[in-house]
Every structure is written in structure tokens, then in C-alpha cells.
Z-matrix of the N, CA and C atoms (Angstrom, degrees):
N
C 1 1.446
C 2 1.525 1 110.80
N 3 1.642 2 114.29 1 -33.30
C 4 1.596 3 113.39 2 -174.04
C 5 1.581 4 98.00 3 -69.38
N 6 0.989 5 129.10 4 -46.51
C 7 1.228 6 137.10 5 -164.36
C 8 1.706 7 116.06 6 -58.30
N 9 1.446 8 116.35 7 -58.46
C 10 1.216 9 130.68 8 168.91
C 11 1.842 10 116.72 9 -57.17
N 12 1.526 11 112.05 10 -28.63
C 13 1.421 12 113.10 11 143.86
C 14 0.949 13 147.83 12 -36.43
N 15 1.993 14 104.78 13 -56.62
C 16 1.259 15 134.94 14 174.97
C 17 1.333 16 119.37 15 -60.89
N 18 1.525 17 123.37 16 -39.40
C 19 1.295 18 146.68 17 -177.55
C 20 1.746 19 105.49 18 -71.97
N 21 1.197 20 96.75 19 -49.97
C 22 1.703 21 102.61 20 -172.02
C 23 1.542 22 100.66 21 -79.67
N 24 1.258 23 132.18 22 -10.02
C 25 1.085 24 142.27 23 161.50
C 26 1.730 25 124.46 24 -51.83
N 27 1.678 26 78.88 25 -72.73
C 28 1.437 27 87.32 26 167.14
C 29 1.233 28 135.13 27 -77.48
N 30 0.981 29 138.06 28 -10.97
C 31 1.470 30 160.26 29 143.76
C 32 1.422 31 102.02 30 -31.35
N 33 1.383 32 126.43 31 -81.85
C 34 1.199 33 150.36 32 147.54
C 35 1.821 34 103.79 33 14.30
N 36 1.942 35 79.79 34 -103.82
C 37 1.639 36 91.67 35 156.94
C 38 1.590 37 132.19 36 -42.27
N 39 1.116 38 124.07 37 -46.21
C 40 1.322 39 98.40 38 159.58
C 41 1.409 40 129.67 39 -81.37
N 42 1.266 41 121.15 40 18.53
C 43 1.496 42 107.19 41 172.93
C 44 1.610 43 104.04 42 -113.23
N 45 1.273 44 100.19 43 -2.32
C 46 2.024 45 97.21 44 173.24
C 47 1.651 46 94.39 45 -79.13
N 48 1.322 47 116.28 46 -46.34
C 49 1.690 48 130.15 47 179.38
C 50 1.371 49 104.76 48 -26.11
N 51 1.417 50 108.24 49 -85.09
C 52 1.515 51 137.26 50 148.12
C 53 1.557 52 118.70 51 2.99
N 54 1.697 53 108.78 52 -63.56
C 55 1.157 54 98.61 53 178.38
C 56 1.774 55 116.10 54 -96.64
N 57 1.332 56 121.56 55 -24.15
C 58 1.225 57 111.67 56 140.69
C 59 1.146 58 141.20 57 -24.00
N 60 1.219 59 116.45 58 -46.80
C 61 1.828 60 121.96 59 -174.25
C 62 1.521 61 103.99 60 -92.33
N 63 1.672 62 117.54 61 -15.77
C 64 1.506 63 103.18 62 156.19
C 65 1.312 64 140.38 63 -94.69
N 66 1.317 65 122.12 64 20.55
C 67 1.139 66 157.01 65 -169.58
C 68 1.648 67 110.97 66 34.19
N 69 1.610 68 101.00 67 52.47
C 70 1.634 69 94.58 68 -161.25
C 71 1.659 70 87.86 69 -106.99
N 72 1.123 71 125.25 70 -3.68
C 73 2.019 72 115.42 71 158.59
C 74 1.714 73 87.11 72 -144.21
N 75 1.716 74 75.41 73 146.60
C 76 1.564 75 107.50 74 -158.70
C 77 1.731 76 92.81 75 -133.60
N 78 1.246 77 125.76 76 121.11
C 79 1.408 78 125.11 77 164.34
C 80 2.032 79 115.55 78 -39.19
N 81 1.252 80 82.03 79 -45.15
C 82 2.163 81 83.12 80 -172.24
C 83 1.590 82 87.22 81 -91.60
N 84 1.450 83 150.38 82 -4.39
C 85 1.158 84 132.44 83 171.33
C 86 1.706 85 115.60 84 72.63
N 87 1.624 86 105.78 85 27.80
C 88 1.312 87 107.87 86 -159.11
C 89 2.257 88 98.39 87 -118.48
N 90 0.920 89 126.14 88 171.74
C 91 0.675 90 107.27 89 -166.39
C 92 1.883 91 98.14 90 -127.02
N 93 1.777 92 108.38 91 129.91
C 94 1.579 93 96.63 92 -178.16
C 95 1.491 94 98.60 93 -126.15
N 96 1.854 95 98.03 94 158.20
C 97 1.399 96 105.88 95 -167.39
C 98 1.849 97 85.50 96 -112.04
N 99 1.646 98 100.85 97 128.12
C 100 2.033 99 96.63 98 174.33
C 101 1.859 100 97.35 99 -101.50
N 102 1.003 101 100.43 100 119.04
C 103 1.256 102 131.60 101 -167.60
C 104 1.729 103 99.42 102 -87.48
N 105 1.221 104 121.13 103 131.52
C 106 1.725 105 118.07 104 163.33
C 107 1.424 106 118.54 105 -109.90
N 108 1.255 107 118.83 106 175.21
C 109 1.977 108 123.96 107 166.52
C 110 1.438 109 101.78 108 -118.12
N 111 1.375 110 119.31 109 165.54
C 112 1.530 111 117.21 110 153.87
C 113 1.211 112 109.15 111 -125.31
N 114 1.487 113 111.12 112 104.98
C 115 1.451 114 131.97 113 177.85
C 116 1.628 115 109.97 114 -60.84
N 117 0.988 116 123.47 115 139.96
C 118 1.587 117 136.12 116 -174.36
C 119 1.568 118 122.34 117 30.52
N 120 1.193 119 77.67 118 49.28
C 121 1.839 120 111.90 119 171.49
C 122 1.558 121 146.97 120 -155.74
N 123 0.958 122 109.25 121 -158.83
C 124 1.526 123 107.32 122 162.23
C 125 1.505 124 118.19 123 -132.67
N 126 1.403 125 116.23 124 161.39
C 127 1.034 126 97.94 125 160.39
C 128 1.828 127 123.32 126 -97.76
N 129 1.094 128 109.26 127 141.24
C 130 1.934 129 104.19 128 172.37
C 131 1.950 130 104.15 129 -116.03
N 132 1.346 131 75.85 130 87.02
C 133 1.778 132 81.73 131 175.80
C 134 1.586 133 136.21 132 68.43
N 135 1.239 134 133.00 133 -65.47
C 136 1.858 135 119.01 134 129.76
C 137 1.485 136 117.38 135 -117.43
N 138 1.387 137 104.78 136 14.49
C 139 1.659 138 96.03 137 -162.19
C 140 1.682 139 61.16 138 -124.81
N 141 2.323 140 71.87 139 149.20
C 142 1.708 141 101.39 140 -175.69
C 143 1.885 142 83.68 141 -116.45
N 144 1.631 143 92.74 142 136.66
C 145 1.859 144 95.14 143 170.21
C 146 1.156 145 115.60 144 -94.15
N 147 1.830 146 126.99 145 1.32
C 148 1.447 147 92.09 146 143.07
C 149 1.440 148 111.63 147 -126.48
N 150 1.499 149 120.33 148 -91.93
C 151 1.386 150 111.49 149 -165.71
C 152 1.452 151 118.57 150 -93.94
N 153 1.314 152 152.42 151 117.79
C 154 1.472 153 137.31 152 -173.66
C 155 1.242 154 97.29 153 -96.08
N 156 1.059 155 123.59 154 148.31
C 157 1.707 156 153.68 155 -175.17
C 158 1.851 157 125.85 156 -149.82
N 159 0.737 158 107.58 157 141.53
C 160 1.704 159 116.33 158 -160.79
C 161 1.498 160 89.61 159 -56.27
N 162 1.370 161 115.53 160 133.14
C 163 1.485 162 112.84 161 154.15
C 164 2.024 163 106.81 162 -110.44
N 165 1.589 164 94.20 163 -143.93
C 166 1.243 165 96.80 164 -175.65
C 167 1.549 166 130.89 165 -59.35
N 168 1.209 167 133.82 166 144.86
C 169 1.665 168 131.26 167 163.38
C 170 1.367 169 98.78 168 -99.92
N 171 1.785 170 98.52 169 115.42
C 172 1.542 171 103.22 170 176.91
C 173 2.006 172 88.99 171 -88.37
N 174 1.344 173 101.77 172 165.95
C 175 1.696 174 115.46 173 162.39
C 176 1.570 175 130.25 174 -131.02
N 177 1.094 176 97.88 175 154.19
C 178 1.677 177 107.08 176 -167.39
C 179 1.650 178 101.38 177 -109.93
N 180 1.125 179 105.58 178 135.49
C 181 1.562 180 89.45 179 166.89
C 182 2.041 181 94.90 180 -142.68
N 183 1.038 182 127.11 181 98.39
C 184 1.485 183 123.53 182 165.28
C 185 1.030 184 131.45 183 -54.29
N 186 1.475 185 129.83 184 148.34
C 187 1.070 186 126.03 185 120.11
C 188 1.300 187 149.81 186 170.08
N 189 1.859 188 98.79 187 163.66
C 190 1.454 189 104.72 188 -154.59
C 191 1.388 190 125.96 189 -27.16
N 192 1.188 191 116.38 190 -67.11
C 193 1.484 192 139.17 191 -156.24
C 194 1.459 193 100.92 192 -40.84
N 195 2.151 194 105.87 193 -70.64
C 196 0.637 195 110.00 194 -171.60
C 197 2.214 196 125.50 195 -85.44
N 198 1.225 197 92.27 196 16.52
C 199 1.412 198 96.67 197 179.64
C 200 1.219 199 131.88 198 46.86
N 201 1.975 200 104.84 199 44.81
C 202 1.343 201 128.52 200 -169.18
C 203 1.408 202 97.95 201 -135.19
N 204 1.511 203 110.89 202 154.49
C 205 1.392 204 137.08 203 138.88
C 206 1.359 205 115.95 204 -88.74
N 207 1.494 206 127.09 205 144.25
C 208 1.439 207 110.12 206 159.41
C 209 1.756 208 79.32 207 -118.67
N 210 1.484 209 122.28 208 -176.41
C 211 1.422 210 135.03 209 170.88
C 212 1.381 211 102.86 210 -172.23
N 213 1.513 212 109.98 211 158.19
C 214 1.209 213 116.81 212 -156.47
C 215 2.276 214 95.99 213 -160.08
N 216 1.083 215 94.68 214 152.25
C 217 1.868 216 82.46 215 169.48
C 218 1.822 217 88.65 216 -112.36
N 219 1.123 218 96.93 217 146.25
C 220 1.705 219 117.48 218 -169.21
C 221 1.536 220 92.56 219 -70.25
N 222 1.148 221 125.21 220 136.57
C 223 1.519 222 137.23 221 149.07
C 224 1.640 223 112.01 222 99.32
N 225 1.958 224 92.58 223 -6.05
C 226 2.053 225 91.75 224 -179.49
C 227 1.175 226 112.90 225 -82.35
N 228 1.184 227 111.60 226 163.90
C 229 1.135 228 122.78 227 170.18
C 230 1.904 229 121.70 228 -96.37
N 231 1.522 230 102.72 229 5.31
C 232 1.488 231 125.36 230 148.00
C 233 1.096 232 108.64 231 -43.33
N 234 1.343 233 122.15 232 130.05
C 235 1.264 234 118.48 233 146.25
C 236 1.608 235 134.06 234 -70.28
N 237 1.591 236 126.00 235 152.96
C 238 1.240 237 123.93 236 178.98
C 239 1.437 238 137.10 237 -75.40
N 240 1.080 239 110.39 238 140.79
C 241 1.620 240 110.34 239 -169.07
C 242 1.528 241 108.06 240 -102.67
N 243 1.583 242 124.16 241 -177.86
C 244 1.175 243 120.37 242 -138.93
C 245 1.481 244 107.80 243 -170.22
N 246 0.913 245 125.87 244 84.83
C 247 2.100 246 147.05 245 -166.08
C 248 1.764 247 86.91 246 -83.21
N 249 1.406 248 120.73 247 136.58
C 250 1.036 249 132.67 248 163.16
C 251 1.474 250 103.99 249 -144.97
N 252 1.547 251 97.74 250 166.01
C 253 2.076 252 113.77 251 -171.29
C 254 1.595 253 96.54 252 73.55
N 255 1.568 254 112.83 253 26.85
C 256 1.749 255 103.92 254 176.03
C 257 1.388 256 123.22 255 -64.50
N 258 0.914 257 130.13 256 150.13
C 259 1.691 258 130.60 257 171.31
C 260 1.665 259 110.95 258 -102.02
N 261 1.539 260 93.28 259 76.38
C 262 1.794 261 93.42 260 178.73
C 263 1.266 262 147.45 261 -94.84
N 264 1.183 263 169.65 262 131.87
C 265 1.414 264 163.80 263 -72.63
C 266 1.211 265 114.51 264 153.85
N 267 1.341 266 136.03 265 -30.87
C 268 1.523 267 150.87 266 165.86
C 269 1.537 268 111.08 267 179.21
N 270 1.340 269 117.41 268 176.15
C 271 1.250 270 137.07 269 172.40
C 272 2.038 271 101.61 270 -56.71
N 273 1.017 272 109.63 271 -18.41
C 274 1.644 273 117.93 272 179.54
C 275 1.057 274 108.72 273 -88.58
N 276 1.681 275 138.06 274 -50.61
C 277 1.315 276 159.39 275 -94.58
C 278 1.292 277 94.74 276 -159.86
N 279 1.548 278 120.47 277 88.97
C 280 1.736 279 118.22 278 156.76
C 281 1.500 280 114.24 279 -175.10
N 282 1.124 281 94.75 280 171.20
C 283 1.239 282 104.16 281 -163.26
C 284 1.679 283 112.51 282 -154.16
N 285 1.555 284 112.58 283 117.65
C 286 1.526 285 118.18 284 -166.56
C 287 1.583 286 108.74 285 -124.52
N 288 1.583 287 122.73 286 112.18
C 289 1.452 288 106.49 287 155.53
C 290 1.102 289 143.30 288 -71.60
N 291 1.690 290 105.04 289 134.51
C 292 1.547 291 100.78 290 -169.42
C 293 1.360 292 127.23 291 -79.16
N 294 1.262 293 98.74 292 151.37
C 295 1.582 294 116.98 293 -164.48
C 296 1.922 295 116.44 294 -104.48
N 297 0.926 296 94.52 295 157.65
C 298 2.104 297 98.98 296 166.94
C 299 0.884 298 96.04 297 -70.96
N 300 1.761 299 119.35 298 159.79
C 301 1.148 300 131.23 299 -173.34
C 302 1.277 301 152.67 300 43.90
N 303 1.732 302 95.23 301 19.56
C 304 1.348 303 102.51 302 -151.15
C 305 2.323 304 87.06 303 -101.87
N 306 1.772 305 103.25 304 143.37
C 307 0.979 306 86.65 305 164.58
C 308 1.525 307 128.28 306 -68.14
N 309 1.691 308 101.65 307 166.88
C 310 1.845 309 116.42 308 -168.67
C 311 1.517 310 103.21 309 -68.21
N 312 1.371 311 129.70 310 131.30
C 313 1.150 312 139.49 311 139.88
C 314 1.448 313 132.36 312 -123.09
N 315 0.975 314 120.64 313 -153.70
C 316 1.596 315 117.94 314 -176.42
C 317 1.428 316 131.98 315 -106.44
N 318 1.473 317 101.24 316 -25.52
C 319 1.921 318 115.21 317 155.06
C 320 1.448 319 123.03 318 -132.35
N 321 0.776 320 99.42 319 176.28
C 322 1.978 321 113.15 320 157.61
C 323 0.933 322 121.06 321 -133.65
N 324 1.294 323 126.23 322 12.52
C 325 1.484 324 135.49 323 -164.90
C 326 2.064 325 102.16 324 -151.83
N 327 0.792 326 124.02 325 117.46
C 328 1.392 327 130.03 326 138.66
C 329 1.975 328 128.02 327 -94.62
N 330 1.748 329 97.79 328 132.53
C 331 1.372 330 90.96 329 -164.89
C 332 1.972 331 82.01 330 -137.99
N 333 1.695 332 108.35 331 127.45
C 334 1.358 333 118.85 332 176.99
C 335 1.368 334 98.28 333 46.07
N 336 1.056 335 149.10 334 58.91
C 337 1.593 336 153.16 335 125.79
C 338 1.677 337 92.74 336 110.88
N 339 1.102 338 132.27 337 11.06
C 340 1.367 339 111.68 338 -171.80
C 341 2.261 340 103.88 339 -140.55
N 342 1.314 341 89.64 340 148.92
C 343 1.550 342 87.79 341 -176.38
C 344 1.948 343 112.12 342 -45.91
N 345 0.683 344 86.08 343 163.84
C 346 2.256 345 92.25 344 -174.32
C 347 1.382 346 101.33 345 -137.43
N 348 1.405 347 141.28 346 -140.33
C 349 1.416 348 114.17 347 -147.22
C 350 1.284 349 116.55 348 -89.60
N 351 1.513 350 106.76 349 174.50
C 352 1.580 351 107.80 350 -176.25
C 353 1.690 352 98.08 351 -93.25
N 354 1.040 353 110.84 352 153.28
C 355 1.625 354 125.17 353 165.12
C 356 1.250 355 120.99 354 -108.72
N 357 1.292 356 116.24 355 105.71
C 358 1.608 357 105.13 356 -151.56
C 359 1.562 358 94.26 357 -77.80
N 360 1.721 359 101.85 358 123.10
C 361 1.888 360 99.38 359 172.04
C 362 1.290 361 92.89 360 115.82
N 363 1.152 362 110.76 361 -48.09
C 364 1.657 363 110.72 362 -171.42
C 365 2.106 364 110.92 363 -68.79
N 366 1.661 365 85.90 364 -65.14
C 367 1.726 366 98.35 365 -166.67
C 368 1.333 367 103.19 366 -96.72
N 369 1.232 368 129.69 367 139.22
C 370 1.528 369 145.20 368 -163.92
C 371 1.726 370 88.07 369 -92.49
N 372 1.351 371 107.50 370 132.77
C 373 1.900 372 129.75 371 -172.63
C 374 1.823 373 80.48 372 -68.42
N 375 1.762 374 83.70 373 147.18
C 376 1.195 375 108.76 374 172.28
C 377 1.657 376 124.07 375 -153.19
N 378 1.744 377 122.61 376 147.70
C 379 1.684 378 115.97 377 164.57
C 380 1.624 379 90.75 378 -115.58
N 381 1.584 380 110.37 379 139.92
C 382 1.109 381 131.91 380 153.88
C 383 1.484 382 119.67 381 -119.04
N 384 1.498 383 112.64 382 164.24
C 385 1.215 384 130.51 383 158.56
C 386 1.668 385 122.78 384 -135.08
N 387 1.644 386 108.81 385 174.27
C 388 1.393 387 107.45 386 178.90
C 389 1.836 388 117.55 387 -64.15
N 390 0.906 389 97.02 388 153.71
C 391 1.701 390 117.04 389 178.53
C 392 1.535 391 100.93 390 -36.75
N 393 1.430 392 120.29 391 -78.73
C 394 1.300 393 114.95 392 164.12
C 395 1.444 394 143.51 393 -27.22
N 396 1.104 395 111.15 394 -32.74
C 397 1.268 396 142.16 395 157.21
C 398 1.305 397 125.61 396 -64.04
N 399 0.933 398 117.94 397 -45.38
C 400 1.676 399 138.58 398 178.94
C 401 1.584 400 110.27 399 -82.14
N 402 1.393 401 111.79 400 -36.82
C 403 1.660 402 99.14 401 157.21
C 404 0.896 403 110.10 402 -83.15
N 405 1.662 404 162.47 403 -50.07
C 406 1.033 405 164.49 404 -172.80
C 407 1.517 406 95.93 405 -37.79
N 408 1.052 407 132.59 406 -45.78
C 409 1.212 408 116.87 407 -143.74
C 410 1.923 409 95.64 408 -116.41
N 411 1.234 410 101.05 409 -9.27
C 412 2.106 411 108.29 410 -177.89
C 413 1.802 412 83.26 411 -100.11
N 414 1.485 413 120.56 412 3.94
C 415 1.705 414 110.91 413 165.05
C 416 1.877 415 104.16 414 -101.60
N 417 1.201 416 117.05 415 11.03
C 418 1.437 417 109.55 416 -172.61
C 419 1.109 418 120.77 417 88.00
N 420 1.415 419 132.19 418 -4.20
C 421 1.362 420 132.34 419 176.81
C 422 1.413 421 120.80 420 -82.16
N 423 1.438 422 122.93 421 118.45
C 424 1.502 423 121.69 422 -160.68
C 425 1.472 424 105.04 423 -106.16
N 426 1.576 425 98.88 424 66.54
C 427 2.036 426 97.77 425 -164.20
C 428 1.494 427 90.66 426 -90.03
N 429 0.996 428 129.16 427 -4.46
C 430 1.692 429 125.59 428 -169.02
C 431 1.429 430 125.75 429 -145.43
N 432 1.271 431 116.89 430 151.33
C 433 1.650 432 132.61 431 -167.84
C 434 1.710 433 110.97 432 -148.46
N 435 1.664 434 108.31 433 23.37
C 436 1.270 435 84.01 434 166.46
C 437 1.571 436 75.68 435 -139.61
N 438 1.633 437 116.60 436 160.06
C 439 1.175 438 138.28 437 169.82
C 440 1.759 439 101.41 438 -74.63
N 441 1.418 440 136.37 439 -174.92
C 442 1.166 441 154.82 440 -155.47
C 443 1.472 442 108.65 441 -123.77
N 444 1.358 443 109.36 442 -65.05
C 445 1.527 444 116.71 443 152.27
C 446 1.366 445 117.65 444 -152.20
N 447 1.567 446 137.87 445 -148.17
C 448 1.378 447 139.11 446 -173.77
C 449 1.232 448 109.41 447 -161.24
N 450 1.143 449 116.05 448 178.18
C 451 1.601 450 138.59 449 161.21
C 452 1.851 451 97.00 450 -63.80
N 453 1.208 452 100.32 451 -72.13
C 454 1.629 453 94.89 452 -167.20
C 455 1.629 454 102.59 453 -78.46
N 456 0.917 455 135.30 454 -75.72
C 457 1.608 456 129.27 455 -169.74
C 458 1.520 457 113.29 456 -39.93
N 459 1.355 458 120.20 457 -59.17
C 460 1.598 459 105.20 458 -163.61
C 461 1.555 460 82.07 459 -137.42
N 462 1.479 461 117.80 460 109.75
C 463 1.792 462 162.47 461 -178.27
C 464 1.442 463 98.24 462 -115.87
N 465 1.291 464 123.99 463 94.83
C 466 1.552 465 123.30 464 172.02
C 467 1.596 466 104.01 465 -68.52
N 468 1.128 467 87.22 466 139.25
C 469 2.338 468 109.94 467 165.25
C 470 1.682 469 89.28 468 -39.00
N 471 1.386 470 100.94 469 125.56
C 472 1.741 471 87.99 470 158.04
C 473 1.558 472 118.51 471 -81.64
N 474 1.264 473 129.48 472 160.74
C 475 1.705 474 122.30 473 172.07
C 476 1.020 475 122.07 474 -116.59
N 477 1.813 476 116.93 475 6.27
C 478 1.683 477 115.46 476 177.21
C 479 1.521 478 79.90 477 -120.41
N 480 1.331 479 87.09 478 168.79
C 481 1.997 480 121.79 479 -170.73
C 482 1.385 481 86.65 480 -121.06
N 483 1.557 482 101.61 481 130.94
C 484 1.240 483 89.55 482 148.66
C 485 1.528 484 123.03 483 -101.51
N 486 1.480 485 134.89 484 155.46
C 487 1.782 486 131.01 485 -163.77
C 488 1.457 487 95.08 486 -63.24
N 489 1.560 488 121.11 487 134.78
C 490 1.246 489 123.23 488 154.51
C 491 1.522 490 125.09 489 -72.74
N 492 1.193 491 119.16 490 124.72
C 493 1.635 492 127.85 491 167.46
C 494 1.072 493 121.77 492 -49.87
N 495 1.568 494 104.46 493 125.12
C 496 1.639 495 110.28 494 -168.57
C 497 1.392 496 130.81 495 -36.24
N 498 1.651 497 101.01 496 -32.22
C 499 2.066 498 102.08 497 174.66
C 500 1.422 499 106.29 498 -68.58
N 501 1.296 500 141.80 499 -11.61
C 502 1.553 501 145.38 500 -165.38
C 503 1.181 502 107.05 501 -114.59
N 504 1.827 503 115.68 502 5.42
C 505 1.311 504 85.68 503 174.49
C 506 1.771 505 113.38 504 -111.38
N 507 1.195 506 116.58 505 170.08
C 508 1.764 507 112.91 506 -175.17
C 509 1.544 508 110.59 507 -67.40
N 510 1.432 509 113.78 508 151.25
C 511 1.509 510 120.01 509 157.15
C 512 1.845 511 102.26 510 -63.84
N 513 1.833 512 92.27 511 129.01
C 514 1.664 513 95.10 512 141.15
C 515 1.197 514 136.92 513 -46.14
């Protein structure tokens, strides 16, 4: 009986682990991108030639109701910025036009949990990786040299439209 405890135990525990390290439930329900650098290198597309090291975690926080993003990078002392007229669907699912003055971040668009295209001018270039990954490597561990995806290499299809404004749109 201790044994079959122990097992269902760990099972348990590793499947909260599991879903922790995929960042698919989040206590604030917000959604963060862990961002890397490649220190004494370059990058060539997701692989960094020399050292990659954790950079910033930008954050998402939606929402519906009010048809806002706010975002923030975790631990700055930046202040947070703030996407409104969003077209939202979940913490995965949105889509914000960009505005003047708005502070620099890394999307305007989230598509299936991850940033979607770049706007050149708008969203500041970026390499990310998974959550797991991103502590692994903000603990000193240098198990990796390729990023997960980017701003320029892997730009998901967006799947919301945003409505075009009546001067932009064509005669019948």
C-alpha cells in the first residue's frame, strides 16, 4: 500500500512539474515570453555562436472585458505599457493595434500562447525559449545554444483580423 502511494505520488508531482515548465497554467493567468541574449556572439538564426544566457521575461496580462493588454518585463524597473481596441479570445489569443507613443515591446499580437508577427518599428526583435529552459539557463547551466523560436525565424500566421477603418476600406 506504501508503495502504490509513493508512485501515485510521484506521478502526481511530476505532472504539476510538467505542467509548470510548460507554462500552460499560470497563477495570475497572464501570459510571459522568457526571452534570451547570445553573449560573445552572434546570433545565425536560432542558434547563438557563443554563449546564451537568460535575458528578459516580457508579460502579458489580457483582457477581455476591457479590450486591453497591459505588459510589463518582470523584475524592471520600466514602467508598464498598455495595448487597447484589442481583439481578445484568451490569454493566448489577441491581437492589439499599434499605437504612437506607445512603450517598446516585443508583440502586438499573441497567437496559441506565443508572440506572432513582428511589426517592423512597432515590436522590438527578439530569441526566446521554453520556461524550463529559461530557468535552466538564469541557474548557470549552459546546456543550450539554440533559442526555441524568434521574432524573425519562427512569426506565427496571425488568426484574428483586425476590422479595417472605413477610409481603408474598397468601393463595391
Amino acid at each position: 500500500m506504501y508503495k502504490a502511494i509513493v508512485f501515485v505520488l510521484v506521478i502526481v508531482i511530476g505532472l504539476g512539474i510538467f505542467i509548470w515548465a510548460s507554462d500552460r497554467i499560470t497563477m495570475e493567468g497572464e501570459r510571459t515570453v522568457y526571452t534570451v541574449k547570445c553573449e560573445q556572439g552572434a546570433w545565425e538564426g536560432l542558434h547563438c555562436t557563443g554563449r546564451i544566457v537568460a535575458g528578459d521575461r516580457h508579460r502579458f496580462r489580457s483582457s477581455r472585458s476591457r479590450k486591453e493588454v497591459v505588459y510589463w518585463i518582470a523584475g524592471s524597473p520600466m514602467a508598464s505599457g498598455k495595448f487597447t481596441e484589442c481583439q481578445i479570445t484568451d490569454r493566448d489569443q489577441w491581437l492589439c493595434p499599434p499605437r504612437a507613443g506607445e512603450i517598446a515591446t516585443i508583440t502586438h499580437e499573441m497567437s496559441e500562447g506565443r508572440p506572432a508577427r513582428h511589426l517592423e518599428g512597432a515590436d522590438t526583435p527578439f530569441h526566446a525559449v521554453n520556461k524550463w529552459k529559461w530557468w535552466a539557463l538564469d541557474m548557470g547551466l549552459p546546456l543550450f545554444s539554440n533559442a526555441d523560436f524568434s521574432s524573425s525565424m519562427n512569426p506565427r500566421a496571425h488568426k484574428a483580423t483586425l476590422p479595417v477603418p472605413p477610409a481603408e476600406q474598397k468601393p463595391k
